[in-house]
C-alpha positions as CSV (number, residue, x, y, z in Angstrom):
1,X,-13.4,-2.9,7.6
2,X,-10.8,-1.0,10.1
3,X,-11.3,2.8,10.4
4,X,-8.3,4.4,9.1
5,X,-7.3,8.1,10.1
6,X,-5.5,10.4,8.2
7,X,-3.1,10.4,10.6
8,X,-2.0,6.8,10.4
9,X,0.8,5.5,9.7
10,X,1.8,2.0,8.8
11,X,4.6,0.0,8.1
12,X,5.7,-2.8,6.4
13,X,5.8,-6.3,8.0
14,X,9.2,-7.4,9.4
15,X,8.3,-10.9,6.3
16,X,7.3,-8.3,3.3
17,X,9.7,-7.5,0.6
18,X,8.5,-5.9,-2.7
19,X,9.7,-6.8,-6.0
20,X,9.3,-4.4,-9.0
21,X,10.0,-5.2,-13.4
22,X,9.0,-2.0,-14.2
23,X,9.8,-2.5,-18.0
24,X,7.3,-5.8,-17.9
25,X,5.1,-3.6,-15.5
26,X,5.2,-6.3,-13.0
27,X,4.7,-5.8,-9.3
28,X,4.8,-8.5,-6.4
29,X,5.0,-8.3,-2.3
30,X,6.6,-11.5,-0.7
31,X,6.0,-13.3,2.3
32,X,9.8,-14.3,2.8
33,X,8.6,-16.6,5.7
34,X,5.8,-18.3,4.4
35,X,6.8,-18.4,0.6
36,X,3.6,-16.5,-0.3
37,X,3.6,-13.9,-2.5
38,X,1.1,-11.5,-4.1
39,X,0.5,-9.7,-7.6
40,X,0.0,-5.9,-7.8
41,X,-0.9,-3.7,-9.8
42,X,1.0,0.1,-10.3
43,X,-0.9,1.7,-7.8
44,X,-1.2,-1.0,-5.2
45,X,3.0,-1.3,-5.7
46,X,3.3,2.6,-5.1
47,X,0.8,2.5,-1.8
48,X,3.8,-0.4,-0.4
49,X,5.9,2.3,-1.6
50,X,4.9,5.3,0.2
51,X,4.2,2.9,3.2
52,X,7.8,1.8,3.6
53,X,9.4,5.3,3.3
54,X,6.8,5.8,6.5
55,X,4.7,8.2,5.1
56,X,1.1,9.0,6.8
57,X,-1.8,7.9,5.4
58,X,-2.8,12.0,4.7
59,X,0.3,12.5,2.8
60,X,0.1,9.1,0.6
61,X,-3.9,10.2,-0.3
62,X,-2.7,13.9,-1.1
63,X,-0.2,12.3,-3.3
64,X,-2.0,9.7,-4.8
65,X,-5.0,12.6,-6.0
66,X,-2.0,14.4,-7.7
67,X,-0.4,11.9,-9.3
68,X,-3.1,10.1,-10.5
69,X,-5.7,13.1,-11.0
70,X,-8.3,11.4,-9.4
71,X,-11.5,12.6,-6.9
72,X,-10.4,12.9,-3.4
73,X,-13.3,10.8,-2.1
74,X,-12.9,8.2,-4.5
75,X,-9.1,7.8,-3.4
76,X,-9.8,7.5,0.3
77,X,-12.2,4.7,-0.3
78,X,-9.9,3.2,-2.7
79,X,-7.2,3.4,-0.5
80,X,-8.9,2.1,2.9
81,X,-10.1,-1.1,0.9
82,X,-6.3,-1.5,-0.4
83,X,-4.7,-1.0,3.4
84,X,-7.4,-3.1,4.9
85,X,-6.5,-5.9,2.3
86,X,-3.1,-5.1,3.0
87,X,-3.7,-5.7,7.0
88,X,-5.6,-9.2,6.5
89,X,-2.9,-10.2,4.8
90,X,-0.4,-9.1,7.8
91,X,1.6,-7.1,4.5
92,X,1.9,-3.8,6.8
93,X,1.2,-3.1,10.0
94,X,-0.3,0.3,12.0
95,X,2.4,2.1,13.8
């Protein structure tokens, strides 16, 4: 698993384009060039969120303890497993 900083921030692949039915509570991330496409869940859809609107890595964990009133810790490891699964699948890339 990659090392990620605080101060990282990623972006999202030039091929990736979310798709949201918030009333169904349905969440997706495309591969336009390969056809490939991924479920996600609410908080895995907000992470692609935050990434796109280029937010660093400190700010999107800050948020993500507020928002869903979870232990800081907890949400760093949560959310270094979710951008490492979101780099082996060439989703985002580090700036």
């Amino acid at each position: 698993m990659l090392e990620i900083n605080k101060s990282d921030v990623f972006f999202l692949s030039d091929n990736a384009f979310l798709q949201k039915l918030e009333e169904l509570r349905k969440y997706w991330v495309f591969n336009i060039e390969t056809g490939e496409h991924y479920s996600l869940n609410e908080t895995s859809y907000w992470i692609l969120e935050q990434i796109a609107l280029n937010l660093p890595i400190e700010s999107i964990l800050s948020d993500l303890v507020d928002i869903y009133d979870v232990d800081e810790e907890q949400s760093k490891n949560d959310l270094d497993e979710t951008i490492n699964k979101f780099l082996k699948e060439k989703i985002i890339k580090r700036r």
